[in-house]
C-alpha positions in Angstrom: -19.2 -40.4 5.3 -17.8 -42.5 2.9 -14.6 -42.5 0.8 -15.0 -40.0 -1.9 -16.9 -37.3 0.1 -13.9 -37.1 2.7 -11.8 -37.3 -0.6 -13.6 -34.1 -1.8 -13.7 -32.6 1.8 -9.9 -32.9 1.7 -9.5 -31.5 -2.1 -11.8 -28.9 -1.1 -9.9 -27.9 2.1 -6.7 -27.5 0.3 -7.6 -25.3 -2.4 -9.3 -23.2 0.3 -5.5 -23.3 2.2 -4.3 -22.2 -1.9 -6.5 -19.5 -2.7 -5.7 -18.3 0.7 -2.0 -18.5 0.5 -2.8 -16.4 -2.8 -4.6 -13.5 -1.3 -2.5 -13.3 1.6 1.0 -13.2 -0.9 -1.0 -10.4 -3.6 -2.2 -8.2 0.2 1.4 -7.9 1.0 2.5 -7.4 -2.4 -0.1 -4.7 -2.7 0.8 -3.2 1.1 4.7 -3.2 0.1 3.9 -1.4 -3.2 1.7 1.4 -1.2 4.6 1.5 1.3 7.3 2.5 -1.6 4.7 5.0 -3.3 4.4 6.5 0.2 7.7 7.1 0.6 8.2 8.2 -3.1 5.9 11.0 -2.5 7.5 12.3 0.8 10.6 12.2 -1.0 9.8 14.1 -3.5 7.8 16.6 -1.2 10.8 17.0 0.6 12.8 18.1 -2.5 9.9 20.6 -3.4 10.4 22.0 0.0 14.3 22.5 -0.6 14.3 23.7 -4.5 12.6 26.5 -3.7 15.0 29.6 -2.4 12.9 32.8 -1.7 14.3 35.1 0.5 13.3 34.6 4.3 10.9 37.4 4.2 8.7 36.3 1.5 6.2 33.5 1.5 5.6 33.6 5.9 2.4 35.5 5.8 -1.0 34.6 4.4 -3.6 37.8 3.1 -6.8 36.2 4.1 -8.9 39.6 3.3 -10.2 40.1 0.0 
């Protein structure tokens, strides 16, 4: 091996250690993102659940004949 290949072996190297770094920084971006609009969504299931105020007798049975 001469100079210049272990030169380009080494430039080579670190953009790989870069574009790695990159990847890994835009996955957690992406994982924290998923993680709020998770949480988002349960909230706002939750206050579904609790705006609606029918009286304890109605909506507890299903008609599953037709």
């Amino acid at each position: 091996m001469d100079a210049m290949s272990i030169a380009s072996l080494a430039t080579e190297m670190s953009q790989v250690r870069t574009a790695n770094a990159v990847q890994m920084a835009v996955l957690k971006k992406t994982m924290d993102l998923q993680g709020q609009g998770a949480v988002q969504l349960v909230q706002a299931a939750a206050q579904t659940l609790q705006s609606y105020n029918n009286p304890p007798h109605l909506g507890r049975l299903v008609n599953v004949h037709a």
